[in-house]
FIBAGU-243754 format. One record per residue (C-alpha): residue in one letter; x, y, z. Coordinates in Angstrom, 1 decimal. Layout:
FIBAGU-243754
   r        u        v        w
   A        X        Y        Z
...
end
This chain:
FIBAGU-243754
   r        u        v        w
   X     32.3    -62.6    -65.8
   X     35.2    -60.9    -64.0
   X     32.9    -57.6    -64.4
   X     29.5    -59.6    -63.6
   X     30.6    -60.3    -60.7
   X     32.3    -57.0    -59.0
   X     28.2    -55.4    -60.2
   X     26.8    -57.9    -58.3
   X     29.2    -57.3    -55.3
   X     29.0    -53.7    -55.4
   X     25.1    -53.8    -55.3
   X     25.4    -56.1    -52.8
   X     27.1    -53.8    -50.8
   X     25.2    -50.7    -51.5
   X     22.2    -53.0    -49.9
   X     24.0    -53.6    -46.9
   X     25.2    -50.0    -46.4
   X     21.3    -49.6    -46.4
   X     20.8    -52.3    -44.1
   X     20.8    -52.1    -40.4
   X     24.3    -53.3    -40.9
   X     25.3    -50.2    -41.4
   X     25.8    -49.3    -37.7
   X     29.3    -47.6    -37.8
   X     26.9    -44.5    -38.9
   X     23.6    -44.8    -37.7
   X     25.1    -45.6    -34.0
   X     27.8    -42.7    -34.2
   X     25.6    -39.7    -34.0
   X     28.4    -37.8    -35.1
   X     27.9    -33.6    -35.0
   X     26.5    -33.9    -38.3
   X     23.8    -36.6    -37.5
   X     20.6    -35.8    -35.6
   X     21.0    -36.7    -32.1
   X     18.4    -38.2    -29.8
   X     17.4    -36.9    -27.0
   X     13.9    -38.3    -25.8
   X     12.0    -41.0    -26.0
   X      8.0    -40.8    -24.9
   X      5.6    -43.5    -24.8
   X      2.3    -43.3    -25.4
   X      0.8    -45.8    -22.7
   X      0.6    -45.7    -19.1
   X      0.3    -49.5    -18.8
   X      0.4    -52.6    -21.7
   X     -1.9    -55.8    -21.1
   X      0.4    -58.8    -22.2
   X     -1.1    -62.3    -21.2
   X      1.2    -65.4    -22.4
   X      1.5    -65.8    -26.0
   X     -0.3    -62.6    -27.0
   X      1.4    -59.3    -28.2
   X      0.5    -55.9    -27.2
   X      0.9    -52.5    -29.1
   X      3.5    -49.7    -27.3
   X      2.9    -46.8    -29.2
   X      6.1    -44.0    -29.0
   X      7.7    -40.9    -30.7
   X     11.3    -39.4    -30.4
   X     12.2    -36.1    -30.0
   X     14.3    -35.7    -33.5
   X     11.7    -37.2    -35.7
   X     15.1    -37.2    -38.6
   X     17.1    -39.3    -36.0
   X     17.5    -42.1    -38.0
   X     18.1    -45.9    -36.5
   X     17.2    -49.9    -36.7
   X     14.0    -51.3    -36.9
   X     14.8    -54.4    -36.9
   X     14.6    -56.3    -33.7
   X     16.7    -59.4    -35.3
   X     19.5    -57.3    -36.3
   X     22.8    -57.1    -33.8
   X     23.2    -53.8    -33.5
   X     18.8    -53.2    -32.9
   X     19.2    -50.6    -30.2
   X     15.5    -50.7    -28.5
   X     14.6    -52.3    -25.1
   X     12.5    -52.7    -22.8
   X     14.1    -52.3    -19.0
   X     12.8    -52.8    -15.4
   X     13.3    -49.7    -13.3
   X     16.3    -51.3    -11.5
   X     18.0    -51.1    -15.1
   X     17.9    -54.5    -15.9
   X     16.7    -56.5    -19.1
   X     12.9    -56.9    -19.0
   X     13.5    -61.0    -19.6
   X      9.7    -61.7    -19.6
   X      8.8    -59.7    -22.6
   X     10.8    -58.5    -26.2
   X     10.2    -56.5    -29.0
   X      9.1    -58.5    -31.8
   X      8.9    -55.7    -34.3
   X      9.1    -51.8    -35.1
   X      6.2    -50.0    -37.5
   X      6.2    -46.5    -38.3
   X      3.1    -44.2    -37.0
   X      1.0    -42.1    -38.5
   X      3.6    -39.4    -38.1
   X      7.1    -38.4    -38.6
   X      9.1    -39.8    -35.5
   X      6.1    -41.9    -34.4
   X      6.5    -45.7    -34.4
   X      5.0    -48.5    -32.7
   X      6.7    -51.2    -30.9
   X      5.1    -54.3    -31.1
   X      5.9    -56.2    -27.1
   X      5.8    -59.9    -27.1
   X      4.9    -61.9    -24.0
   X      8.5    -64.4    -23.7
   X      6.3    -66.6    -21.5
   X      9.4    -66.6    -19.3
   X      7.8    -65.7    -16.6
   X      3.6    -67.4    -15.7
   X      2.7    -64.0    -14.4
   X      4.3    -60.2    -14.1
   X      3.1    -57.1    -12.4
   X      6.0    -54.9    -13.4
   X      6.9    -50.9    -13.7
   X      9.3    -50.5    -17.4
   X     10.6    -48.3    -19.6
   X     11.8    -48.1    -23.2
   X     15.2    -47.8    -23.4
   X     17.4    -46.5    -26.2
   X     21.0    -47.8    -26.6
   X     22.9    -45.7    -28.7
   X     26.3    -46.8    -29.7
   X     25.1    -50.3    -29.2
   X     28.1    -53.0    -29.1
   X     30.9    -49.9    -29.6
   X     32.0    -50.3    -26.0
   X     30.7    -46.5    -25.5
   X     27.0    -47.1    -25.0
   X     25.0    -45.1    -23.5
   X     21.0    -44.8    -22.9
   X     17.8    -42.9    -23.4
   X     14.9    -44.0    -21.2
   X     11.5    -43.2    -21.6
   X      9.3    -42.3    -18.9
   X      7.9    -45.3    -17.2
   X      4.8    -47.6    -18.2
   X      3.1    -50.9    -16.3
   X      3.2    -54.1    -17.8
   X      0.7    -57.0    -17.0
   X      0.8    -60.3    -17.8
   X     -2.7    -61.0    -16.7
   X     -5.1    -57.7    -17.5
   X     -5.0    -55.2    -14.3
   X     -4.0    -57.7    -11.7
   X     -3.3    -55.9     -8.2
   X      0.1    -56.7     -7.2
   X     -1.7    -56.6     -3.4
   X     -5.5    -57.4     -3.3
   X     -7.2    -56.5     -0.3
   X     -9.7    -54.3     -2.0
   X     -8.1    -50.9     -0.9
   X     -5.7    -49.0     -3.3
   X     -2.5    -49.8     -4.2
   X      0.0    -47.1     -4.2
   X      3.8    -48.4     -6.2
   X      6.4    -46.6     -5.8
   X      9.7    -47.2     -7.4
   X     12.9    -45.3     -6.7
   X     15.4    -44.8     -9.7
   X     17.4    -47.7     -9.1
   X     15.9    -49.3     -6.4
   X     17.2    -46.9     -4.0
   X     16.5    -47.4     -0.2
   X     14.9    -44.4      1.8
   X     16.5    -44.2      4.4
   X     16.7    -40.1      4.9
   X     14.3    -37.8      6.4
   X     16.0    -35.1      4.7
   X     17.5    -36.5      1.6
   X     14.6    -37.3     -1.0
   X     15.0    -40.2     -3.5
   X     14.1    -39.8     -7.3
   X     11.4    -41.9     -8.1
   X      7.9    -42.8     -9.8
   X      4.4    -43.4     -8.7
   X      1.4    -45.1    -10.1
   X     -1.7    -45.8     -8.6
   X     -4.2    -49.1     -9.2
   X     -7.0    -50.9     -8.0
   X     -9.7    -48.6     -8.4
   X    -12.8    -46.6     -9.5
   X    -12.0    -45.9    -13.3
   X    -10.5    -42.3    -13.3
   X     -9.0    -42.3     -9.9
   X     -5.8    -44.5    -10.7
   X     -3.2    -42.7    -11.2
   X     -0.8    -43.4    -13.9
   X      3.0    -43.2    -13.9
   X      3.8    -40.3    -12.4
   X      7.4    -39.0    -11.3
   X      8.0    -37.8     -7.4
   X     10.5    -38.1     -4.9
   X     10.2    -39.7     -1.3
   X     12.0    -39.5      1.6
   X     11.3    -40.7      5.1
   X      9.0    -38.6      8.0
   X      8.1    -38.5     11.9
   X     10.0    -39.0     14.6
   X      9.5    -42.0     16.7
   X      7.2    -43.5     13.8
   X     10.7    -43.1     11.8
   X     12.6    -45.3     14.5
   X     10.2    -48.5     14.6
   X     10.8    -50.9     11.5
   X      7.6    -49.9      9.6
   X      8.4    -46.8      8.0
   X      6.0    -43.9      7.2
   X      7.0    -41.7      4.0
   X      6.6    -38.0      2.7
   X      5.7    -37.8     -1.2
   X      6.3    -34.8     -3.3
   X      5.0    -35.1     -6.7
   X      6.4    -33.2     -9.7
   X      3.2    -31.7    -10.6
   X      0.0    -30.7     -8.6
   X     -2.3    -34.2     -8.8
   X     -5.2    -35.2     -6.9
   X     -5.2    -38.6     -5.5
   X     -7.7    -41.0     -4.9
   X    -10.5    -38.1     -5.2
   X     -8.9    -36.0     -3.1
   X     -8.2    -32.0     -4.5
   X     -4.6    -31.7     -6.3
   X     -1.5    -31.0     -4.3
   X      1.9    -32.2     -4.7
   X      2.7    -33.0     -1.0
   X      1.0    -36.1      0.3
   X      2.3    -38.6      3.2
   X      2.0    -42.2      3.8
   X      1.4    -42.8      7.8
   X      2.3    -46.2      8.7
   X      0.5    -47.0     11.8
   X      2.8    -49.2     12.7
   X      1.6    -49.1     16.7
   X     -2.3    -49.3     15.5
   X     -3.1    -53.0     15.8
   X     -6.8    -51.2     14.6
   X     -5.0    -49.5     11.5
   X     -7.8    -47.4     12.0
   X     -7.0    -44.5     14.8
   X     -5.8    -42.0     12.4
   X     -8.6    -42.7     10.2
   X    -11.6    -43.1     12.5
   X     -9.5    -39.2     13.9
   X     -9.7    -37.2     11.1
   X    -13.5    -38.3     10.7
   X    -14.4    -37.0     14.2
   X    -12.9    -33.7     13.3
   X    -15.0    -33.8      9.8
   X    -17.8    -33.4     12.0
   X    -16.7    -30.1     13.1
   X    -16.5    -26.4     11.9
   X    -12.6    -26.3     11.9
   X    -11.3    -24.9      9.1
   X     -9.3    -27.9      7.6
   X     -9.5    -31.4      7.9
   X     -6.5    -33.8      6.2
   X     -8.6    -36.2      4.1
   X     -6.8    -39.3      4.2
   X     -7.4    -43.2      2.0
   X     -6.1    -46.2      3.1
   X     -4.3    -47.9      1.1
   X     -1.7    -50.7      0.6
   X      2.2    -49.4     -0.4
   X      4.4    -51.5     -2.8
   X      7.5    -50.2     -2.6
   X     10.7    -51.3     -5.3
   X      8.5    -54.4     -5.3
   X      7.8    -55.4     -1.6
   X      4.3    -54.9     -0.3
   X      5.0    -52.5      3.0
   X      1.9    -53.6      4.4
   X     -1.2    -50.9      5.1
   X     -0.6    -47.3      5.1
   X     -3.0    -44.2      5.1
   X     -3.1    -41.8      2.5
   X     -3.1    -38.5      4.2
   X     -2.7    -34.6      3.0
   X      0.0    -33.0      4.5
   X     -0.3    -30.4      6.9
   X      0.2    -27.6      3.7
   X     -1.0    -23.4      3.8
   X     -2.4    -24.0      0.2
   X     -6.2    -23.1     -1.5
   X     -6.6    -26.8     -1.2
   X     -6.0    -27.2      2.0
   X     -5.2    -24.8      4.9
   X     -6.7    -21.8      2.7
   X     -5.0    -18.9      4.6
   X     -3.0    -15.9      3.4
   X      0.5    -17.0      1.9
   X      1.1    -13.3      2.2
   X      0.1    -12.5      5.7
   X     -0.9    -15.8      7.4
   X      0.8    -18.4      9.8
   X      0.9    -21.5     10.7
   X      2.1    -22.3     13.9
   X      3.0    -25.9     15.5
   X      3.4    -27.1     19.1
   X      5.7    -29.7     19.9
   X      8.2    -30.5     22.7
   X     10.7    -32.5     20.1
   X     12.1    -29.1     19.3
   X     12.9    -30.2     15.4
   X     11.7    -27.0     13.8
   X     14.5    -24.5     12.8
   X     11.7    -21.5     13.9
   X     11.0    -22.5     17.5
   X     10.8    -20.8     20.7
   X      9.5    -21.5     24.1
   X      6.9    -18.7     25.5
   X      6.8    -18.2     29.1
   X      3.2    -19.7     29.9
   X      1.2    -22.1     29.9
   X      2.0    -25.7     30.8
   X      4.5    -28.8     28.9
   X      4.6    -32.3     29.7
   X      2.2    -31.2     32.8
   X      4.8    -28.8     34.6
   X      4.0    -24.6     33.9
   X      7.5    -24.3     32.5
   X      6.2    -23.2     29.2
   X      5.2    -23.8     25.9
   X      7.0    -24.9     22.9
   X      5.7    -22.7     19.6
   X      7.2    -22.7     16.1
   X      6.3    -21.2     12.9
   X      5.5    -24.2      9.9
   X      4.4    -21.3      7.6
   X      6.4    -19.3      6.3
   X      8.5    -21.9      5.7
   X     11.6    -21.3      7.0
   X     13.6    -20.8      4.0
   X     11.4    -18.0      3.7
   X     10.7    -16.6      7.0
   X     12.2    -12.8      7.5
   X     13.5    -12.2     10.8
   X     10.8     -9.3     11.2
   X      7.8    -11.9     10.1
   X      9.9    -14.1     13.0
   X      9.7    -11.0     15.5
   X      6.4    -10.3     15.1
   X      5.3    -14.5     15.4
   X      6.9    -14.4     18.9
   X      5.3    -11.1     20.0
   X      1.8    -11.8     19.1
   X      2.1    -15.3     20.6
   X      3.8    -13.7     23.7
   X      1.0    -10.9     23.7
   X     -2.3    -13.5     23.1
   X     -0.2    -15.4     26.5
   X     -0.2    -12.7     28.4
   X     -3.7    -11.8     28.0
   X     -5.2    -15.3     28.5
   X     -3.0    -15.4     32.1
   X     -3.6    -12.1     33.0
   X     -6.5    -10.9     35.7
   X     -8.8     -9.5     33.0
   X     -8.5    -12.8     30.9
   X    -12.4    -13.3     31.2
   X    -13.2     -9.7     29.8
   X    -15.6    -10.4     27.3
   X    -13.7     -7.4     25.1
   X    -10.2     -7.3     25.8
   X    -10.0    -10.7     27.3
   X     -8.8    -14.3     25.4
   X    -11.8    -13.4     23.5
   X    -10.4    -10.7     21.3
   X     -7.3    -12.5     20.1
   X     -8.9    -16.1     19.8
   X    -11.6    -17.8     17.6
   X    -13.2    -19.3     20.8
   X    -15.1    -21.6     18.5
   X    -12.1    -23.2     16.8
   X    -10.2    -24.1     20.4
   X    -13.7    -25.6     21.3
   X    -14.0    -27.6     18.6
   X    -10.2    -28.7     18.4
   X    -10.3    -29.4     22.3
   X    -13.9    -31.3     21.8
   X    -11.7    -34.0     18.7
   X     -8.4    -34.4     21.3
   X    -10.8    -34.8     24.3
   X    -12.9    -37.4     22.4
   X    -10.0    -39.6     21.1
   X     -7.9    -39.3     24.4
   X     -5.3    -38.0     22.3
   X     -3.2    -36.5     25.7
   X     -0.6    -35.1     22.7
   X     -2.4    -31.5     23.4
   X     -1.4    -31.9     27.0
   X      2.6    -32.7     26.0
   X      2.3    -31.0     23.1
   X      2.7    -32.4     20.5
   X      1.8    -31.6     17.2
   X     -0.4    -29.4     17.8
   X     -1.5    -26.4     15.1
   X     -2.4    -23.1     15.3
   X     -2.8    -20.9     12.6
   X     -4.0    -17.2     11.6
   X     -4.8    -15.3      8.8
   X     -4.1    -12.0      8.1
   X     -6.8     -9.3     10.3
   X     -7.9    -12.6     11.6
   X     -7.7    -14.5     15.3
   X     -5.3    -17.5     16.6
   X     -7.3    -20.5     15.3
   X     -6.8    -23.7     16.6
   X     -6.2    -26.3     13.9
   X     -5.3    -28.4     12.2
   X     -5.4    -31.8     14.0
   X     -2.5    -33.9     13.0
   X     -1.4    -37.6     14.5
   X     -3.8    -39.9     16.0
   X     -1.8    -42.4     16.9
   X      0.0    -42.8     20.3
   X     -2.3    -43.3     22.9
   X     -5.6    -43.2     21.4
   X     -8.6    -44.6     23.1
   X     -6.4    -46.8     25.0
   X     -6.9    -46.0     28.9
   X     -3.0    -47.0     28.9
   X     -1.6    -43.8     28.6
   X     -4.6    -41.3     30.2
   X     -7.5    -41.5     32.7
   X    -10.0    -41.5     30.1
   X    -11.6    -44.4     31.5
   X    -13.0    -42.0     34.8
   X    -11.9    -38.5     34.2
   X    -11.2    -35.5     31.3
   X     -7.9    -36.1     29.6
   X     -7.1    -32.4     28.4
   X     -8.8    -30.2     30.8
   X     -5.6    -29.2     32.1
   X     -4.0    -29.2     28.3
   X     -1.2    -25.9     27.3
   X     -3.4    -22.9     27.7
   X     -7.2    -24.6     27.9
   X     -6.1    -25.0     31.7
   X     -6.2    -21.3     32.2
   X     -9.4    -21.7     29.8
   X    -11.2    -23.9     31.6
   X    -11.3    -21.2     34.7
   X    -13.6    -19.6     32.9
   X    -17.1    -20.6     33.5
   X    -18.4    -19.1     30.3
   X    -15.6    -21.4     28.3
   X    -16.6    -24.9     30.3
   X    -20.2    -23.7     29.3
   X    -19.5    -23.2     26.0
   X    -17.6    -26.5     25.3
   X    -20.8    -28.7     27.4
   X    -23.1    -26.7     24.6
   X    -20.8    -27.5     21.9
   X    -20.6    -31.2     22.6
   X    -24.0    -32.0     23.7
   X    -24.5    -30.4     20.0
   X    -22.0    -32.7     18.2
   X    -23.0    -35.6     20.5
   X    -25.5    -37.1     17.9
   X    -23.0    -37.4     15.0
   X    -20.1    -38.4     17.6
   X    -22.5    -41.3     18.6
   X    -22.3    -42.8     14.9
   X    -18.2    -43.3     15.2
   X    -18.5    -46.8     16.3
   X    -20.7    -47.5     13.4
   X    -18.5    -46.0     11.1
   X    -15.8    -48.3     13.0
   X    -17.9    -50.9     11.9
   X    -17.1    -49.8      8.4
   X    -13.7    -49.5      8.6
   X    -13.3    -53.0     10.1
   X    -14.6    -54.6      7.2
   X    -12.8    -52.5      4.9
   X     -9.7    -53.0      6.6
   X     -9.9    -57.2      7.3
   X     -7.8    -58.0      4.4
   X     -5.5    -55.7      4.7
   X     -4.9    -56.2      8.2
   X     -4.0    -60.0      7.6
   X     -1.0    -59.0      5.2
   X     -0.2    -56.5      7.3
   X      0.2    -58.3     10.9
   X      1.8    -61.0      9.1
   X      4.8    -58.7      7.9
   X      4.7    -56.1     11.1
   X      4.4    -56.5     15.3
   X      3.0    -53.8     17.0
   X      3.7    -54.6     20.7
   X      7.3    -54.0     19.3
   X      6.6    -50.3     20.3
   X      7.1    -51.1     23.5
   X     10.7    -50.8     23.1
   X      9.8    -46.8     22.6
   X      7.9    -47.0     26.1
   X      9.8    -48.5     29.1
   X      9.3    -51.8     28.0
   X      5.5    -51.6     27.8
   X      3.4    -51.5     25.0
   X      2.0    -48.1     24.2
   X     -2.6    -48.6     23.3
   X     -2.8    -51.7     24.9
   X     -4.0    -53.5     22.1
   X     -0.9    -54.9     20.5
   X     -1.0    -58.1     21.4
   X     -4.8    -58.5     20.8
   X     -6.4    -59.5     17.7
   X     -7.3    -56.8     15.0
   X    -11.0    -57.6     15.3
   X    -10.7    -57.9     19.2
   X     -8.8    -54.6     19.1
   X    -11.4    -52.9     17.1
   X    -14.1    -54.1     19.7
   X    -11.9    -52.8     22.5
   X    -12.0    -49.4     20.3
   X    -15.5    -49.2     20.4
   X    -15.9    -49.7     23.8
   X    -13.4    -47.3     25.3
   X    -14.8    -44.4     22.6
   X    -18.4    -45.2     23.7
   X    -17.2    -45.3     27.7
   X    -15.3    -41.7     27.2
   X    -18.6    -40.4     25.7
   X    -20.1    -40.5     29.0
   X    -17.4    -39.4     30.8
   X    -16.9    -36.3     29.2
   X    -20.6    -35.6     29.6
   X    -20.4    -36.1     33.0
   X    -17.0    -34.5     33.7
   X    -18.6    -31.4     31.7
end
């Protein structure tokens, strides 16, 4: 009996050694043992609707890394985590099949019905040395769970761009990005974009001071977004000051119309960010010297800003030409080269040629048709860039600020890119657009406009555009019924007469403290009143 019984225990024990019991060696990962080192799941996003289960297929790097499958034993070491690092409560993992390959399994995810619905970004996680006091984890790369098919966390019927920064980080830097990850939903199948990683960090300058914060977003790979060509740098504006939410947009579709190079194409969306609805933003390229956007040199070319806030480490002030209305100069910098690139000869010669096209456009023989303004810039492009700031009021070409030039290599200076639509737009508040030309006198078009073959030129120009720049209000139309929804939310959560406090105590478009369909009606009617002005004034 005596011997019976020590066979029984010892093949009692050789089953438990076998078991996931046995985690003093599976959990180890001693030198000797393979060790894990990836996890990667094969899903962007799971449906799991109460009391259903959903499949999570996933591999590991070291398909001979050998641990427990089953979910009801203590030392199990799979779970499923939010991305603040915390337990996943609303769902478990009811069971663990192998795939149809070595290292490929399939997690079977089992709606706790903890919670009645869920919208939530996860990740597998791997504990090893679960329960020695030395654990430490393995996280896969981030997935969507539903508890109710594709629900929109926000649903206004514009896209909805999540973000999540690793461990719920605040941005609160303009310099310092944040880790994070990006997914895109509630739209055409194709254009969502699924988890993606990125990092954020804040933008702008006095948008980055009022409490509705606009954000820069690098990716970590090239991606388009929302049908618009890859890139990794894309920003979120915030439009905090826009009871219209539409300025920007209604902006960049004005210059569409023209032949300037490069236009930012920009979607408005609605941001979740660590799980807070920000409200609605626009999705806008960044100003970037790439093939898909600014398609200059990157051997050769420039980019040059404009801008009196003096925040660019490649800045200089040229002797002519006219700032915040007083002929005490103009503030130039060079955006590209970046200047963690920039040579001091490439910044020798930016300052020379900018000092050398000044000198010719104030100098007596500015007008001569061959060694006048004319043979250093693309007339065309300054009339079309003055025709988009004179139509929107935007007085920032008369401050400046953010203003772009650029030029390729053998080529001209070549006014463009616009950039920031926002302060001052259409509003009457902050220019006499109501009776007169707001830019006439604008940086170097001042000295421009002395020229009757220039004021000739632009009354051509935009008595040629006039046709398609009589369809904005229309398009206005369009925008305020694609933006409705979103502008509820988004007024709820956000003031815009707060930006008086950037302004003397007055507010900024004159529009803050209307309503968003009253404020697009005002909209309408300033654009369609400037119109006729600057046919008159022409």
């Amino acid at each position: 009996m005596k011997t019976g019984t020590a066979s029984i225990l010892m093949a009692l024990t050789a089953i438990v050694a076998m078991s996931c019991a046995r985690e003093d060696i599976v959990q180890q990962q001693t030198s000797e043992t393979p060790r894990l080192k990836t996890i990667e799941v094969g899903v962007s996003s799971l449906d799991l609707p109460e009391g259903k289960t959903a499949e999570l297929p996933f591999s590991i790097t070291d398909a001979e890394f050998d641990f427990c499958t089953n979910p009801s034993a203590s030392v199990f070491p799979l779970e499923i985590h939010l991305a603040s690092g915390a337990s996943a409560s609303f769902c478990r993992i009811a069971a663990v099949n192998p795939g149809n390959r070595v290292g490929s399994y399939i997690a079977v995810i089992e709606n706790t019905g903890e919670l009645e619905s869920f919208n939530e970004m996860v990740h597998l996680t791997f504990v090893v040395g679960k329960g020695s006091g030395r654990e430490s984890f393995v996280d896969s790369g981030s997935f969507m769970i539903f508890s109710t098919g594709r629900e929109l966390l926000v649903d206004t019927g514009l896209p909805v761009v999540v973000i999540n920064t690793a461990g719920n980080a605040p941005v609160t830097s303009k310099t310092n990005y944040v880790n994070a990850e990006i997914l895109i939903q509630g739209v055409a199948e194709g254009q969502n974009l699924p988890v993606s990683t990125c990092r954020i960090r804040g933008r702008g300058n006095t948008t980055w001071t009022w409490p509705k914060k606009p954000y820069l977003v690098a990716l970590d790979k090239r991606q388009s977004l929302l049908g618009m060509p890859e890139h990794k740098r894309w920003v979120l504006l915030a439009n905090f000051m826009d009871r219209t939410l539409m300025r920007n947009l209604v902006s960049m579709r004005v210059s569409s119309m023209t032949n300037l190079a490069w236009t930012p194409r920009c979607v408005p969306v609605e941001l979740v960010l660590n799980g807070k609805h920000q409200g609605s933003y626009l999705l806008i390229e960044q100003v970037r010297v790439d093939e898909n956007r600014l398609n200059i040199s990157e051997d050769g070319g420039y980019l040059f800003e404009l801008d009196f806030h003096y925040d660019n480490p490649v800045q200089w002030t040229d002797k002519h030409g006219s700032c915040h209305g007083m002929s005490r100069g103009i503030p130039f910098s060079v955006k590209y080269p970046d200047s963690d690139d920039i040579t001091s000869d490439q910044i020798s010669y930016a300052k020379n040629y900018i000092a050398e096209v000044a000198d010719v456009i104030y100098g007596s023989n500015f007008k001569d048709p061959v060694n006048g303004y004319a043979k250093y810039l693309d007339v065309d492009s300054f009339i079309d860039y003055w025709i988009v700031y004179e139509v929107m009021t935007n007085h920032e070409l008369n401050n400046p600020g953010s203003i772009m030039f650029h030029k390729d290599v053998g080529g001209k200076l070549t006014a463009g890119p616009c950039w920031d639509f926002d302060w001052g737009i259409l509003s009457f508040y902050t220019s006499n657009g109501e009776y007169g030309l707001v830019n006439k006198d604008a940086i170097w078009y001042s000295r421009l406009f002395q020229d009757p073959d220039f004021k000739a030129r632009v009354k051509a120009r935009f008595l040629e555009l006039k046709p398609q720049l009589q369809t904005i209000p229309s398009y206005m139309d369009e925008c305020e019924k694609l933006l409705e929804k979103s502008a509820g939310l988004n007024f709820k959560m956000w003031n815009p007469a707060d930006d008086k406090s950037q302004n003397g105590g007055n507010i900024i478009n004159g529009d803050e403290n209307l309503t968003f369909h009253d404020a697009v009606k005002r909209l309408k009617s300033n654009y369609s009143k400037h119109l006729t002005v600057i046919e008159s004034k022409l």
